[in-house]
N, C-alpha and C positions, 0 to 999 in steps of 0.2 A: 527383327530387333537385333541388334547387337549385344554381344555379348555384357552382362555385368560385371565389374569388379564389386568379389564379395568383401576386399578390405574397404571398401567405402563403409562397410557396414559398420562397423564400431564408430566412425567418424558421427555418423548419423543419429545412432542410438545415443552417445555422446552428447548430443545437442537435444533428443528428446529427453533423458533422462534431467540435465543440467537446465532445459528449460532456455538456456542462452547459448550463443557463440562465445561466446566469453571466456563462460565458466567451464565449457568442453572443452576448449584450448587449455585451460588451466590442468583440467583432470588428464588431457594427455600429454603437455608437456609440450606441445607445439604452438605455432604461432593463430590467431584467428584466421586471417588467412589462408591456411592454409586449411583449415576444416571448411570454411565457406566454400571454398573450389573443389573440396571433395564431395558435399553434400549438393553440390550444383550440377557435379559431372555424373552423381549417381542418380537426380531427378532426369537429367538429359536423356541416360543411357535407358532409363525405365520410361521415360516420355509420359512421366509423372507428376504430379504440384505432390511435395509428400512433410510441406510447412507452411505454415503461415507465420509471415511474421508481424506483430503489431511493435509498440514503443516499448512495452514493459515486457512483451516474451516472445516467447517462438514454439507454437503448437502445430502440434501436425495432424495433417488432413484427416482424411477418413482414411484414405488410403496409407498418411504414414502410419497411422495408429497400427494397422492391418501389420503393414510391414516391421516397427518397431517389434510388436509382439513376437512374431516371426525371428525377426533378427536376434532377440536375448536369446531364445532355446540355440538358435546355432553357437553362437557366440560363448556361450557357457559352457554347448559339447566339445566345441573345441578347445576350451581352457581346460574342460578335465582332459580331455584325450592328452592333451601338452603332461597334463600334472602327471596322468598316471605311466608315461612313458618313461616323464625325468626321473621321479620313484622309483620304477623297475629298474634303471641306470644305477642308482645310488647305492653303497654299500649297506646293509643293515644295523642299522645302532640302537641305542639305546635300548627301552625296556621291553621284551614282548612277555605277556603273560599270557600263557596255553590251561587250559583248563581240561581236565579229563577225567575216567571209571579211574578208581582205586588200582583194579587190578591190568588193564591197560596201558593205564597212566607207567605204573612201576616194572610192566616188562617191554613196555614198547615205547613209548612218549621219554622215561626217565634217561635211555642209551640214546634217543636221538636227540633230547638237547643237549646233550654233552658234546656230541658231536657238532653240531652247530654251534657251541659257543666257539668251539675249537676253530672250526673255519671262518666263523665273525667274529671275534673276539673284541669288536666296538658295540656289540649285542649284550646284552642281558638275558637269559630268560628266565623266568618265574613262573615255577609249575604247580598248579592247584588243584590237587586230587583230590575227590569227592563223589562217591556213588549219587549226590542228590544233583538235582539239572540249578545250575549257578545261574543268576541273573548278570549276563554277560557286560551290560550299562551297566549297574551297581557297582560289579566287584572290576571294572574296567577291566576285563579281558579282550584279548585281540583276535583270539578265537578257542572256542570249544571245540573237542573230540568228543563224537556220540556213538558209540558202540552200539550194534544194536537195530532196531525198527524206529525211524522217526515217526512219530504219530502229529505233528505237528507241519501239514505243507507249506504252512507261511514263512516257515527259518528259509533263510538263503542258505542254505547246504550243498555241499560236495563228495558225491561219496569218492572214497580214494584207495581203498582195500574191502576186506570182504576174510569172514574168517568160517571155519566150520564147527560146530557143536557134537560133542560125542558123547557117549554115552560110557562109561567108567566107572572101575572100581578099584579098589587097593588086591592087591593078589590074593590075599592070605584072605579075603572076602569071596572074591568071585570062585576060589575053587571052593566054598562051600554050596556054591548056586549050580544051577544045571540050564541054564536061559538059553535057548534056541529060536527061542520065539517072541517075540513084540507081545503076546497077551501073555506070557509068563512074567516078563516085569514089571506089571501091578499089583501081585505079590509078595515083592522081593521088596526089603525097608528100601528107604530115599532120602538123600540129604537135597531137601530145597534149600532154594536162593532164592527170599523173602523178596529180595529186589526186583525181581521179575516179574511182572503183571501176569503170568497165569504162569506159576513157578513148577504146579504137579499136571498141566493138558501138554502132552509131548506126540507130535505126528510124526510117523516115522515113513520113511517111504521107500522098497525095493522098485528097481527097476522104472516105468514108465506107468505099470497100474496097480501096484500094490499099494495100499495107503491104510495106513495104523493109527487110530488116535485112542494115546494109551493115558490112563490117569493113576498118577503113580502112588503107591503109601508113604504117605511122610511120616518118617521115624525122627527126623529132626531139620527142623528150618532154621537159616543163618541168613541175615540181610547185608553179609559182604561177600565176593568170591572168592576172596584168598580164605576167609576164614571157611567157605565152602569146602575150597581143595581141601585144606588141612584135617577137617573132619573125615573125606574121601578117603586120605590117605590113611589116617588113624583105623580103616576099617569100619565107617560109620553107615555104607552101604552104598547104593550105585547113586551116581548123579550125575547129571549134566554141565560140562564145561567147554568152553573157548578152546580150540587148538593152539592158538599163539602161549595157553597158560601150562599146559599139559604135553606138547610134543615132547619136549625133554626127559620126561617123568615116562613118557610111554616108552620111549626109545629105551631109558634105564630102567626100562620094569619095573618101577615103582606104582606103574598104575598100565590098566589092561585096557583095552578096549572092549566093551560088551556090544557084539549083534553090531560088530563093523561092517557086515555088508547089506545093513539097514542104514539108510542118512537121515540125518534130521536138519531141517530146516537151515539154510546158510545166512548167516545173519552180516550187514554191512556195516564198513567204520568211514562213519560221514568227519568232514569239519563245516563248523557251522560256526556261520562270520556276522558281528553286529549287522546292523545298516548301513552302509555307505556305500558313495559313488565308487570309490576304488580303494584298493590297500595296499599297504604303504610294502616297500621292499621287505620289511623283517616278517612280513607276513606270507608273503609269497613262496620268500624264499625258503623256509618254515614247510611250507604245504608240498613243496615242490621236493624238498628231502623227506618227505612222509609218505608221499606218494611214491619216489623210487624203493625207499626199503619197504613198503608192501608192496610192488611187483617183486621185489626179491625172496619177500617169504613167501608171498602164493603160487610160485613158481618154486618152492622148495614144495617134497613130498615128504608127511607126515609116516613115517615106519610104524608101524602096528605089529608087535610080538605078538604071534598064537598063544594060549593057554595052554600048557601042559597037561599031562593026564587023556589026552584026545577028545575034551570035553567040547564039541561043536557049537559054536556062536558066544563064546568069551570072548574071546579076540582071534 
């Protein structure tokens, strides 16, 4: 058999959809003739009948139907392949709206859309911080930042960084502790973060087989993280935070690291995009500067001050 021409194919579909030669001449803009000779030269080349024609219409076979069907799904992948390529081309405009964590959103998401209006400046963006998960149809967002563990495998998610959890306290706290050890700090008060689906069960892990799972005293729970740190810092006792929220604060010793050479659990920062077949340039382009500045901060190292006094496993 010789070879097909697959532009026959819209010619075809054309006429199935339209029902007539007619009206597929009309819907593409060309002459009837000119679709009859293509849908003649495409039954030839398949050595096909793939219409019948009566007075009032034009059905097709068994075999067109077969191929009709066929033909849409191609005809469509390649109208989006078309779309999403011209897209990627296009400069980004208009409005994107990012949705994100509170505390996230205001040290990581807040400096990079500034930075992106700056290099699109026919952009918009519109940033919606909220610890509660946004319904992304409703509130039209173009896409969510999920810090964190997705519990949900049906989001079309991408993870794109990755950040680590420490264990901390304000100074003027931790030199009153003596912590060495992973089963010493379920004695010591705890500032939970209400937010968290199991805010006080914390696994700690040395090396390849050591593995801690500690349950901490909660001396006070907050269901925001910044309002977490602050209590931290106030001296409100040891708690768990994000590196991206706390390296600064550790570097200026305002907060220690406790049992740094225990880790806990590395949590990832997904973006998670409605449904659709493809996204639009502001979106991309968007993911694509999120993605380079977390390669650049998980490629920075986090400095950890020792505790003074020579107290072992503060920092």
């Amino acid at each position: 058999m010789e070879a097909v021409n697959l532009n026959r194919l819209a010619y075809f579909a054309a006429v199935v959809d339209t029902g007539s030669f007619t009206r597929a001449a009309e819907r593409l803009g060309i002459t009837k003739t000119v679709v009859s000779q293509q849908v003649a030269k495409l039954e030839d080349e398949l050595k096909t009948a793939l219409l019948m024609r009566t007075t009032r219409r034009v059905e097709p076979t068994e075999a067109g139907r077969l191929l009709h069907a066929r033909s849409i799904f191609i005809l469509r992948e390649a109208e989006d392949a078309i779309g999403e390529i011209t897209r990627a081309n296009v400069e980004p405009g208009g409005v994107l709206r990012v949705a994100a964590p509170n505390d996230y959103g205001t040290s990581r998401i807040a400096p990079l859309a500034a930075a992106f209006s700056r290099r699109y400046p026919a952009c918009r963006v519109e940033l919606v911080l909220s610890d509660a998960r946004i319904d992304p149809v409703a509130n039209q967002i173009d896409l969510s930042i999920r810090v964190g563990w997705l519990d949900d495998s049906s989001l079309h998610a991408r993870r794109v960084g990755g950040f680590r959890q420490l264990l901390v306290a304000a100074p003027q706290f931790a030199e009153t502790m003596d912590i060495h050890d992973p089963d010493q700090v379920s004695h010591a008060p705890f500032v939970a973060n209400a937010a968290l689906k199991e805010p006080l069960i914390w696994h700690f892990n040395k090396g390849d087989f050591e593995r801690r799972t500690i349950r901490m005293r909660q001396v006070l729970s907050i269901n925001t993280t910044p309002a977490v740190l602050a209590a931290t810092l106030a001296g409100g006792g040891l708690s768990v935070l994000p590196d991206y929220l706390v390296a600064d604060l550790l570097s200026e010793k305002r907060l220690i690291a406790v049992l740094p050479e225990w880790s806990l659990p590395i949590g990832g920062v997904h973006v998670v995009y409605p449904t659709a077949k493809f996204r639009p340039s502001k979106v991309s382009s968007f993911v694509k500067m999120l993605m380079a500045a977390e390669s650049g901060q998980t490629n920075n190292e986090i400095t950890i001050s020792p505790l003074s006094h020579g107290r072992s496993g503060t920092g």
